[in-house]
DSSP file (Angstrom, degrees, kcal/mol; ACC not computed):
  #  RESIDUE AA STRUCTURE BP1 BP2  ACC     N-H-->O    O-->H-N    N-H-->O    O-->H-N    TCO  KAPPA ALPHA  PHI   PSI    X-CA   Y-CA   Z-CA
    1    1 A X              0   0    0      0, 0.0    44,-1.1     0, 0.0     2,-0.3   0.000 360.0 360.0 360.0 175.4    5.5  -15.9   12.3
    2    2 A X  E     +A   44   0A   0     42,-0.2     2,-0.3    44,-0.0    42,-0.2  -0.796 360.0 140.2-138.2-179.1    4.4  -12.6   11.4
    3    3 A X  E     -A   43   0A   0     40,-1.3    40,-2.4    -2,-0.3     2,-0.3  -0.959  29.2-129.6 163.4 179.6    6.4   -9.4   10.7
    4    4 A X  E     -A   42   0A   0     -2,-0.3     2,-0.4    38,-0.2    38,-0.2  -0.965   2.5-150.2-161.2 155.4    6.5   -6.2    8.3
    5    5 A X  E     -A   41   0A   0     36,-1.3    36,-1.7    -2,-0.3     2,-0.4  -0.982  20.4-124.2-150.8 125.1    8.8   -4.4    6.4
    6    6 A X  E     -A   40   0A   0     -2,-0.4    60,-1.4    34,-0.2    34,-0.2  -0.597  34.6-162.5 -66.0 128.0    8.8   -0.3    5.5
    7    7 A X  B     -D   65   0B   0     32,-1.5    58,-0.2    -2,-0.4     2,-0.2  -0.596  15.3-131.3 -96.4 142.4    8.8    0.0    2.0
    8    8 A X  S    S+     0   0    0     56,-3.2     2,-0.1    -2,-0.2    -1,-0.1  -0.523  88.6  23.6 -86.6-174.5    9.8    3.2   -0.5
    9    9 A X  S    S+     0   0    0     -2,-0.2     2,-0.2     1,-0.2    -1,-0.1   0.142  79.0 133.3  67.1  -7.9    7.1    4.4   -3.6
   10   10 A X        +     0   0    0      1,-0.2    -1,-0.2    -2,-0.1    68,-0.0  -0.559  22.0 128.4 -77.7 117.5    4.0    2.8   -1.8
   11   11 A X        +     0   0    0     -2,-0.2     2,-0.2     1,-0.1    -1,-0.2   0.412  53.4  40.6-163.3  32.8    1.6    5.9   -2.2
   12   12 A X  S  > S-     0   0    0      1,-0.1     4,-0.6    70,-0.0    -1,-0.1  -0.815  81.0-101.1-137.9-158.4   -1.9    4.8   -3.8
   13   13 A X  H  > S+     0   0    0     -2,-0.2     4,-2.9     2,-0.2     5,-0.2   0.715 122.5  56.0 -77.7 -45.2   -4.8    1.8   -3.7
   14   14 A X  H  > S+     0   0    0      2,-0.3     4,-1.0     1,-0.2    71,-0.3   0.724  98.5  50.2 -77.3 -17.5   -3.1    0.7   -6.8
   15   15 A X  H  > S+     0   0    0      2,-0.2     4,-2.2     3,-0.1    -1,-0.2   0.826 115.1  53.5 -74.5 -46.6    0.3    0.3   -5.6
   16   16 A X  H  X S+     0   0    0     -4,-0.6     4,-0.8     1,-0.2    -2,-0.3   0.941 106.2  46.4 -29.4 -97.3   -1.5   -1.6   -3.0
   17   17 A X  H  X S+     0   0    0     -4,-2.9     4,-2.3     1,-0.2    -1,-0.2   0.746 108.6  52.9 -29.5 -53.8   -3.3   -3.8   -5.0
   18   18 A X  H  X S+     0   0    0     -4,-1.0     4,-2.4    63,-0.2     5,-0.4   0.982 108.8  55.4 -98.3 -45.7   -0.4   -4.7   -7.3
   19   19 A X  H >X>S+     0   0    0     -4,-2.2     4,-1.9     2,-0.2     3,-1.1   0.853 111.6  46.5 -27.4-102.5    1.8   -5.7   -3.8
   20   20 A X  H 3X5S+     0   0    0     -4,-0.8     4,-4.9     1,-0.3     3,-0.3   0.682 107.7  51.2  20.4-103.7   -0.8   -8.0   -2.8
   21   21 A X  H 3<5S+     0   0    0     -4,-2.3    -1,-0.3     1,-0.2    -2,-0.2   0.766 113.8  42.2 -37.3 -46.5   -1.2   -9.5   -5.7
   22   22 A X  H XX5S+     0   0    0     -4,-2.4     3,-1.4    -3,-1.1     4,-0.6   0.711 114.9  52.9 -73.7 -22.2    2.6  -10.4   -6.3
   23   23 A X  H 3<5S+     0   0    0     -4,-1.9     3,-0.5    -5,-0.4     6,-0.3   0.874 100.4  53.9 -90.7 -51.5    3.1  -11.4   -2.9
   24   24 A X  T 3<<S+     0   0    0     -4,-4.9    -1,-0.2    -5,-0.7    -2,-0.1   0.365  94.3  71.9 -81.4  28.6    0.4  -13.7   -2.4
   25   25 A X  T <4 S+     0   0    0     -3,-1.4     2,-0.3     2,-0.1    -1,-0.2   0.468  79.5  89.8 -86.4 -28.3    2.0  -15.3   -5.4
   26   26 A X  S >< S-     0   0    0     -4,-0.6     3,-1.1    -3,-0.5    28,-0.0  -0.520  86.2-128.0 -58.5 110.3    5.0  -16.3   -2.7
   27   27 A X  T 3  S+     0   0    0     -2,-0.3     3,-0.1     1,-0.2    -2,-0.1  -0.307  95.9  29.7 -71.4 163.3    3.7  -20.0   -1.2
   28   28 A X  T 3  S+     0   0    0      1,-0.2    18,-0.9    17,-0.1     2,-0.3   0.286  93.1 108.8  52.5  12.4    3.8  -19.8    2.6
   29   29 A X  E <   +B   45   0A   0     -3,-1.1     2,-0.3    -6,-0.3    16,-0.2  -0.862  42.7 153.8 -99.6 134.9    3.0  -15.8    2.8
   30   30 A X  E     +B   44   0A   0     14,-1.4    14,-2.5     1,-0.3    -6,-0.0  -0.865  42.9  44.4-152.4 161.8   -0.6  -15.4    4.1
   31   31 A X  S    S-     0   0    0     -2,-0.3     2,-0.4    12,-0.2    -1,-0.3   0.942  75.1-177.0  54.1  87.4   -2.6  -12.6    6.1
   32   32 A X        +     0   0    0     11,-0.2     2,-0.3    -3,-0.1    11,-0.2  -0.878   7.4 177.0-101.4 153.5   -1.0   -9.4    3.8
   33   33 A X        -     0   0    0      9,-0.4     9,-2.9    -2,-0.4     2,-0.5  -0.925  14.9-154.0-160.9 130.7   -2.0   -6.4    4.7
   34   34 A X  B     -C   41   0A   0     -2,-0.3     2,-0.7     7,-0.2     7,-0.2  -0.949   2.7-160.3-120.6 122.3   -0.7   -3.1    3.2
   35   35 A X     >  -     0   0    0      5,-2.5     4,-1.8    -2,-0.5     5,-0.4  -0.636   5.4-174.1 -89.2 127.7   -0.7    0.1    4.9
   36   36 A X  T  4 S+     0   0    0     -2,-0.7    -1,-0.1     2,-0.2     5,-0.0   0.948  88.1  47.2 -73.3 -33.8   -0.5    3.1    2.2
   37   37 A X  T  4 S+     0   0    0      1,-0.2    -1,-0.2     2,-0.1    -2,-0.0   0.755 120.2  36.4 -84.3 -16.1   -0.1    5.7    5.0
   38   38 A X  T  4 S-     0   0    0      2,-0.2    -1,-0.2   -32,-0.0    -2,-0.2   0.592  96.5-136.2 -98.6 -20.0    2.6    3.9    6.8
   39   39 A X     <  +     0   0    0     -4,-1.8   -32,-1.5     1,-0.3     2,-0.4   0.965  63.0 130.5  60.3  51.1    4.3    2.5    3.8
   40   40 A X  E     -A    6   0A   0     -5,-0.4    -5,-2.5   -34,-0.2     2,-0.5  -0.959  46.4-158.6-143.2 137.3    4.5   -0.7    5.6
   41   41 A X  E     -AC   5  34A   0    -36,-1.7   -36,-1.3    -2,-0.4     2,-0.5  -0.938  12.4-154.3-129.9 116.2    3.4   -4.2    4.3
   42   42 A X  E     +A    4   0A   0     -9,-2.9    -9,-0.4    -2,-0.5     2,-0.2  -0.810  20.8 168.2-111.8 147.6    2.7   -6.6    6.9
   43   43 A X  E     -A    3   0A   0    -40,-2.4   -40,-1.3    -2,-0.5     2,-0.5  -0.831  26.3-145.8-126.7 136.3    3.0  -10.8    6.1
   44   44 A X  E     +AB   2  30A   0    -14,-2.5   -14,-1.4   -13,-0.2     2,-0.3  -0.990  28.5 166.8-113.4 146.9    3.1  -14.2    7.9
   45   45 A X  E     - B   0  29A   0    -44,-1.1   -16,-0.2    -2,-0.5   -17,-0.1  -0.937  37.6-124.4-141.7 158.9    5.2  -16.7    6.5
   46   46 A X  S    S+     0   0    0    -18,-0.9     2,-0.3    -2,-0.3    -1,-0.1   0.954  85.9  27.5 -71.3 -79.2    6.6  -20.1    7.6
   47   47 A X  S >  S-     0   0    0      1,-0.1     3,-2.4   -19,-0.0     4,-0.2  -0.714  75.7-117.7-108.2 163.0   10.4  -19.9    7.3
   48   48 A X  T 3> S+     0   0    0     -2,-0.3     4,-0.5     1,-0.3    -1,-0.1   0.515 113.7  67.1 -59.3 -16.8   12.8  -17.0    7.5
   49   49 A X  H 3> S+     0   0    0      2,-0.2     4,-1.3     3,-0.1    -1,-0.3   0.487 104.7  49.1-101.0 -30.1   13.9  -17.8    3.4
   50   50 A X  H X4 S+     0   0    0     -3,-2.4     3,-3.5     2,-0.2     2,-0.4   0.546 107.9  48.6-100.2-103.0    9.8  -16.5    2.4
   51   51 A X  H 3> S+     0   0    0      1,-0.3     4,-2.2    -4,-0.2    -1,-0.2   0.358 116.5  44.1 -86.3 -23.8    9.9  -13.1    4.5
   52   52 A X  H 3X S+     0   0    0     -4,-0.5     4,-2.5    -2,-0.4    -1,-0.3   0.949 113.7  55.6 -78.8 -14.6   13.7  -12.5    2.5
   53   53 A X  H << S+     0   0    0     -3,-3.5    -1,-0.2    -4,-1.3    -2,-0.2   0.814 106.0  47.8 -57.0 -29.1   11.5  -13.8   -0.7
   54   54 A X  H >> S+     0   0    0      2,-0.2     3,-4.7     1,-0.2     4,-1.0   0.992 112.9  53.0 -76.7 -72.8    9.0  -10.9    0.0
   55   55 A X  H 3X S+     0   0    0     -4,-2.2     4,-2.3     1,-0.4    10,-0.2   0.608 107.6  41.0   2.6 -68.0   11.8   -8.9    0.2
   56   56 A X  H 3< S+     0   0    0     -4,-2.5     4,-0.4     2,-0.2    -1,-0.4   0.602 117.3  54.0 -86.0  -7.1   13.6   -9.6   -2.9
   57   57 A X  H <> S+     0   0    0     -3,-4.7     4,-1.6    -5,-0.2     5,-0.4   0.879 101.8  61.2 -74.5 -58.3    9.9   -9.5   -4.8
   58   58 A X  H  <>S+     0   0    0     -4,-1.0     5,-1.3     1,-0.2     3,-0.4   0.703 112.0  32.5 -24.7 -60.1    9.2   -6.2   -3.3
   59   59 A X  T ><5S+     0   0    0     -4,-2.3     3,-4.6    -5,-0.3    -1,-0.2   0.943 107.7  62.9 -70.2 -54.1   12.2   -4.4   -5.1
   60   60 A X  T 345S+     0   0    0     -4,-0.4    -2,-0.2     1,-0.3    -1,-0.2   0.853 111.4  41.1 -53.7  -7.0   12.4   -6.1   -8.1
   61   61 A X  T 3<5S-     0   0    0     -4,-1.6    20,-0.4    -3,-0.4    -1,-0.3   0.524 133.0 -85.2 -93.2   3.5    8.7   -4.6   -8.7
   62   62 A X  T < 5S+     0   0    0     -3,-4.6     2,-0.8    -5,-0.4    16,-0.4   0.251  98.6  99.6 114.3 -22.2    9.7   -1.1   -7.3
   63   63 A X      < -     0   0    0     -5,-1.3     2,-0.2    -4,-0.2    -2,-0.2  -0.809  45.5-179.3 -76.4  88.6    9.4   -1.0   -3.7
   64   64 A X        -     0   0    0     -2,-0.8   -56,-3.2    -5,-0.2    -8,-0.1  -0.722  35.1-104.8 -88.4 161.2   12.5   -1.5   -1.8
   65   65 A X  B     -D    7   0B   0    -10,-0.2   -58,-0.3   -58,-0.2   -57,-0.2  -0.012  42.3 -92.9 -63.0-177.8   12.6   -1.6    1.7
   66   66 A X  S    S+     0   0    0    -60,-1.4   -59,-0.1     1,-0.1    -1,-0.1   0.745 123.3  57.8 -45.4 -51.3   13.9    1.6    3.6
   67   67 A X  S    S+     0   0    0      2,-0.0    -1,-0.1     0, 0.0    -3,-0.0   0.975  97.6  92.9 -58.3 -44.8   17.9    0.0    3.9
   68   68 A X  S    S-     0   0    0      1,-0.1    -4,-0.1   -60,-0.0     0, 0.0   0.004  92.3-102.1 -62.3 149.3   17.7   -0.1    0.0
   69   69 A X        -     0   0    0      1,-0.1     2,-0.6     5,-0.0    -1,-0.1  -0.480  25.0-135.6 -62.4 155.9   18.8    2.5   -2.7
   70   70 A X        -     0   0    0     -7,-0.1     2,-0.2     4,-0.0    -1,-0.1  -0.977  42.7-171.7-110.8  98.6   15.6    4.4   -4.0
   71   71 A X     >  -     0   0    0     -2,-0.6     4,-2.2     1,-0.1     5,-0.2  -0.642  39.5-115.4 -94.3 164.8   17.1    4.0   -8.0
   72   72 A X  H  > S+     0   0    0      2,-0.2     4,-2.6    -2,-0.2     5,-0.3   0.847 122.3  59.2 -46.4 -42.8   15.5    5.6  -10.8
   73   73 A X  H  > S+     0   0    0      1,-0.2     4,-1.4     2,-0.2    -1,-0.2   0.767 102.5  58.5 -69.6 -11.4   14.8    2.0  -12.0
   74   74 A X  H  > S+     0   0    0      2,-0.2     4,-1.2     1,-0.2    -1,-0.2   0.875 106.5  44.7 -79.9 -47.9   12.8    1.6   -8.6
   75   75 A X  H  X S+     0   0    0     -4,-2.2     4,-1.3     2,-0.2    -2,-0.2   0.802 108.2  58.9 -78.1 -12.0   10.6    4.2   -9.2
   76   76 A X  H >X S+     0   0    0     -4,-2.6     4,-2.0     1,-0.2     3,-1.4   0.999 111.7  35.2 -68.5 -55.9   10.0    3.3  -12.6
   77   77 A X  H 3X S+     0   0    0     -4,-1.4     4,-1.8     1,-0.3    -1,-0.2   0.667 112.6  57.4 -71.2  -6.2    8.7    0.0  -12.1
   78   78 A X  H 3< S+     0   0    0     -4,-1.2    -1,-0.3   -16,-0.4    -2,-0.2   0.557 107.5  53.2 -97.1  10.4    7.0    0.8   -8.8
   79   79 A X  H XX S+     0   0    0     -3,-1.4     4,-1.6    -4,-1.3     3,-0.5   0.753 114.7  42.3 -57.9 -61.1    5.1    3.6  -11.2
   80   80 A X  H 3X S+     0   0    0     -4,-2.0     4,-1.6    -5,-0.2     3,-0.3   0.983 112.5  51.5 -40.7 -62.5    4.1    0.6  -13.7
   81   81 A X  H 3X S+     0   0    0     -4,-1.8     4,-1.9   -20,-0.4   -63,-0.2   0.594 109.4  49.4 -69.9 -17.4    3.3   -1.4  -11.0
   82   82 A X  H X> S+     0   0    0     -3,-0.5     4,-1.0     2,-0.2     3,-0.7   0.999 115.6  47.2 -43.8 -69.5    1.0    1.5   -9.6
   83   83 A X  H >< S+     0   0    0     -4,-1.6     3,-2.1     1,-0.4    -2,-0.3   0.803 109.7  45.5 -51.8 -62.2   -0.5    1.7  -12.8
   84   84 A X  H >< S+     0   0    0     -4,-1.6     3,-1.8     1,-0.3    -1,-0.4   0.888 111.9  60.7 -68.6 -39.3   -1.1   -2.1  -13.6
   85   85 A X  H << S+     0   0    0     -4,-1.9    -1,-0.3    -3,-0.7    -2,-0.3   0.887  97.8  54.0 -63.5 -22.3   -2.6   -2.2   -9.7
   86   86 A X  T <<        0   0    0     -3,-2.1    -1,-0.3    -4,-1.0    -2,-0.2   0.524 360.0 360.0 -96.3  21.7   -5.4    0.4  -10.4
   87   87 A X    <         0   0    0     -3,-1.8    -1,-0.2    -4,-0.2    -2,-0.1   0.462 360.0 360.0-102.4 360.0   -7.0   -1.8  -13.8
């Protein structure tokens, strides 16, 4: 199945990149595709248990979705994680 979830903090190539990369760490998530402008990362995954796994990666690296608080601690790590995407 296929699906997407709005994201906060997404706002370079490098944020980008480092989404990606962690996500297609998740077994059974495939065809990612991050839109910078839309702040939307769309996934397909197998069972309903990997899209809430994308989920829970997504904050703990600094993007929570739209329902979630936007913490301090959110932008901080999605500001490393910028950073580590653009090397």
């Amino acid at each position: 199945m296929k699906t997407s979830v709005i994201v906060q903090n997404l706002k370079c190539g490098g944020c980008a990149n480092t989404i990606s990369n962690k996500l297609s760490e998740i077994e059974n998530i495939s065809d990612i595709h991050v839109d910078i402008e839309e702040s939307k990362i769309s996934f397909k995954y197998i069972d309903e248990e990997d899209a809430f796994l994308v989920k829970a990666k997504l904050k703990n690296i600094g993007y929570p979705s739209v329902e979630e608080e936007n913490s301090m601690i959110s932008k901080t790590k999605s500001f490393i994680s910028c950073a580590t995407g653009k090397f």
